[in-house]
N, C-alpha and C positions, 0 to 999 in steps of 0.2 A: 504494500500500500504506500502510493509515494502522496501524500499531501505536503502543502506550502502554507505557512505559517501567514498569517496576514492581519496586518494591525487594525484594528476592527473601527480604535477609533477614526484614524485617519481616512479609513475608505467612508465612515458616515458623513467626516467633513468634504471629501471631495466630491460624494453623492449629493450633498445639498448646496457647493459652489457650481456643478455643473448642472445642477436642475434637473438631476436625476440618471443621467446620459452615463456617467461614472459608474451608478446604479445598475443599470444595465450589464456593461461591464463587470462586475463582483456579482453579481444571478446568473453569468454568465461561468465563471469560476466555481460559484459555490457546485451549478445543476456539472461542471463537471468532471469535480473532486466523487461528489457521490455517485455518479454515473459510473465513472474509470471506477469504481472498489464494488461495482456490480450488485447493487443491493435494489433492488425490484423499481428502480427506474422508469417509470414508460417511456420516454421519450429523450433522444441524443439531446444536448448543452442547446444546440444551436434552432434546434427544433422546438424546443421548450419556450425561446423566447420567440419565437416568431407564430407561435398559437398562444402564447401570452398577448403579444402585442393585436392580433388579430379579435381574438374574443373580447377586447378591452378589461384584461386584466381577470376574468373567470376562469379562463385555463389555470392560472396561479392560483388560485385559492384551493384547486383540486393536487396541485405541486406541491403546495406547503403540506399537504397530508401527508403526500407519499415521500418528501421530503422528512418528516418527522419521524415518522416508520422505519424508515433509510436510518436513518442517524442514532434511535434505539438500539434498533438492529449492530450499528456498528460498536455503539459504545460498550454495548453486553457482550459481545466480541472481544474485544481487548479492555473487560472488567473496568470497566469506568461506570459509576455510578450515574447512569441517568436514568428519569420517570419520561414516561409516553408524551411527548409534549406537541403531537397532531394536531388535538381538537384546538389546544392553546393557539398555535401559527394559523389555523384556521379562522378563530373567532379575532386574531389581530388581524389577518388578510381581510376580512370580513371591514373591520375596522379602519381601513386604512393605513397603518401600521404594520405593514410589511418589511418596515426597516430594520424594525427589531425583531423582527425573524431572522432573519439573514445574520443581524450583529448574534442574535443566541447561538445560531445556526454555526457561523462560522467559529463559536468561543467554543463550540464543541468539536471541531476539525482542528482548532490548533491545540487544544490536551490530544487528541487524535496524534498530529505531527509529532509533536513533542515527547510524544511517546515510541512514535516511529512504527 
């Protein structure tokens, strides 16, 4: 599993100087860290945001589930304590608040990294 360590706060600030375009970019990385480590995926990195950006943002709120499930799955893998946190990314996607999926999202791939 090769993941890349990424400074969580820094990508929120460049996500909100570029008006979200940076954003893109790091959803782009996150959908594919969990992609490449083969955990029930639907859809390749690049496909994910291009049914993201077609459905006006619906395809994502169905991504952060299986993104959650994804990341369980890996944490109980290499005994990292994490809880189911789907419905959670769901009801913030739901919310608006998809940034902070991505920032929890990715603080769980860099214990991932860091662990190796």
């Amino acid at each position: 599993m090769q993941l890349q360590e990424r400074g969580i706060a820094l990508y929120i600030i460049l996500s909100i100087i570029t008006c979200g375009i940076f954003g893109i970019y790091w959803y782009y990385c996150i959908a594919s860290d969990l992609y490449n480590n083969r955990h029930n995926i639907p859809t390749t990195p690049v496909l994910t945001i291009v049914l993201y950006i077609v459905t006006g943002g619906i395809y994502g709120i169905f991504v952060y589930y299986k993104w959650g499930q994804a990341m369980t799955a890996l944490c109980r893998e290499h005994s990292i304590p994490d809880e189911d946190r789907a419905i959670l990314y769901v009801i913030l996607a739901l919310f608006g608040f998809s940034i902070i999926n991505m920032a929890l999202i990715q603080n769980d791939l860099n214990q991932l990294a860091r662990i190796g």
